[in-house]
C-alpha positions as CSV (number, residue, x, y, z in Angstrom):
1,X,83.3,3.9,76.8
2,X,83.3,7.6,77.8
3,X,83.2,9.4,74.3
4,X,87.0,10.2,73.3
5,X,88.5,7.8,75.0
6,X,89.1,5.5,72.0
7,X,90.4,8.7,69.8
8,X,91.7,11.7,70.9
9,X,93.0,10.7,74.7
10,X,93.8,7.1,73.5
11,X,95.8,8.5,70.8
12,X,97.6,11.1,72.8
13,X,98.5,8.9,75.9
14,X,100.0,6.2,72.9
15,X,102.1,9.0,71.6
16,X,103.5,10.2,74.6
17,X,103.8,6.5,75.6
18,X,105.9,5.8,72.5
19,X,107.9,9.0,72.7
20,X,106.4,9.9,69.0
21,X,104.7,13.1,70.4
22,X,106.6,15.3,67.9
23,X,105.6,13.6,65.1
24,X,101.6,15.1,65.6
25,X,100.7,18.0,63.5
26,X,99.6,21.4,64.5
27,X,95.7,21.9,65.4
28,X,95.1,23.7,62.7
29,X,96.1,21.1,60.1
30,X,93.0,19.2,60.8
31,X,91.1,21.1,63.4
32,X,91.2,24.4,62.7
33,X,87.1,25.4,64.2
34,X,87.4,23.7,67.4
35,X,84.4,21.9,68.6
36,X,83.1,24.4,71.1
37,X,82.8,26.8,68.0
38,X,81.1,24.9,65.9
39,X,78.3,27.4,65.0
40,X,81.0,29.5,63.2
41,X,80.5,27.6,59.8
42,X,76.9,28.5,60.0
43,X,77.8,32.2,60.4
44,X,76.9,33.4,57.0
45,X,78.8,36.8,58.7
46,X,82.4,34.1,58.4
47,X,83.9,32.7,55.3
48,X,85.7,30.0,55.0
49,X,89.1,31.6,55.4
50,X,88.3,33.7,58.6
51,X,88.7,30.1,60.5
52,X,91.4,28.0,58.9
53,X,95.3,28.9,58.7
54,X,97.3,29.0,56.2
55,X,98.7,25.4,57.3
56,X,95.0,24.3,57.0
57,X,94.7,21.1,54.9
58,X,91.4,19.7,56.2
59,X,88.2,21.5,58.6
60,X,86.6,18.7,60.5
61,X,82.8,18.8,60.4
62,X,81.8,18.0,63.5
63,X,78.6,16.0,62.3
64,X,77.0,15.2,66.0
65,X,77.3,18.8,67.5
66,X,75.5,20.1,64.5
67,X,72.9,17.2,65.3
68,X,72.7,17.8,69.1
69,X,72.5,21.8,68.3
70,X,70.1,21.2,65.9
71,X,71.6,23.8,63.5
72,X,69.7,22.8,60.7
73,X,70.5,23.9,56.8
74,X,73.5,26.2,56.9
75,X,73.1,29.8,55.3
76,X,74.2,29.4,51.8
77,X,76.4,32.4,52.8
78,X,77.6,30.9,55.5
79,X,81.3,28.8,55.3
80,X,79.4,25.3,55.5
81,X,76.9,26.2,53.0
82,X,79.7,27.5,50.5
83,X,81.6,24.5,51.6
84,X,78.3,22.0,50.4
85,X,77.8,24.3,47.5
86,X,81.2,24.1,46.2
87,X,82.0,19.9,47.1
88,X,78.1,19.6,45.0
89,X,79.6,21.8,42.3
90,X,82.5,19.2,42.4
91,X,80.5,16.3,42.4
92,X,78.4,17.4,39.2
93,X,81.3,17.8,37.5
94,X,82.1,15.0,35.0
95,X,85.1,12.8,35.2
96,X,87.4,12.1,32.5
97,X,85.7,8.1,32.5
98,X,82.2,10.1,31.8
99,X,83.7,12.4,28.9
100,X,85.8,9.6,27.4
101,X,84.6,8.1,24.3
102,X,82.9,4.4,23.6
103,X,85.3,1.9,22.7
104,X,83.9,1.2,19.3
């Protein structure tokens, strides 16, 4: 298959199909960097909140344009290397199952 025929055309010509159209959210709920401007979250110039809106609840990654760009390790300053420095951060962090106590 052609890429995007099983997700974003499929999904749209279903929705139109089946009249739910007004049930999609914005763009910029999920998609706020579009494809094309994918280099923007290695700008270390950008942060994070010069690309998302305030109805942002998700920024797709776009994991095979950085691999066909070959973008390589993102700037730490840049809004992808903030945004692997801060989920790492979050990872390290202990859960309440690591701080709770041994049953004796």
């Amino acid at each position: 298959m052609k890429w995007g025929t099983a997700g974003p055309r499929a999904m749209q010509y279903y929705a139109r199909k089946h009249d739910v159209e007004n049930m999609a959210s914005a763009r910029a709920v999920f998609y706020p960097v579009d494809w094309s401007d994918v280099r923007a979250l290695w700008d270390p110039a950008l942060r994070l909140q010069d690309l998302i809106q305030p109805q942002t609840l998700v920024v797709h990654l776009y994991n095979e344009m950085h691999r066909k760009l070959h973008l390589g390790s993102p700037p730490p300053s840049s809004p992808m290397g903030r945004i692997l420095q801060e989920g790492a951060a979050l990872l390290a962090r202990p859960t309440h199952q690591d701080t709770a106590k041994p049953a004796e």
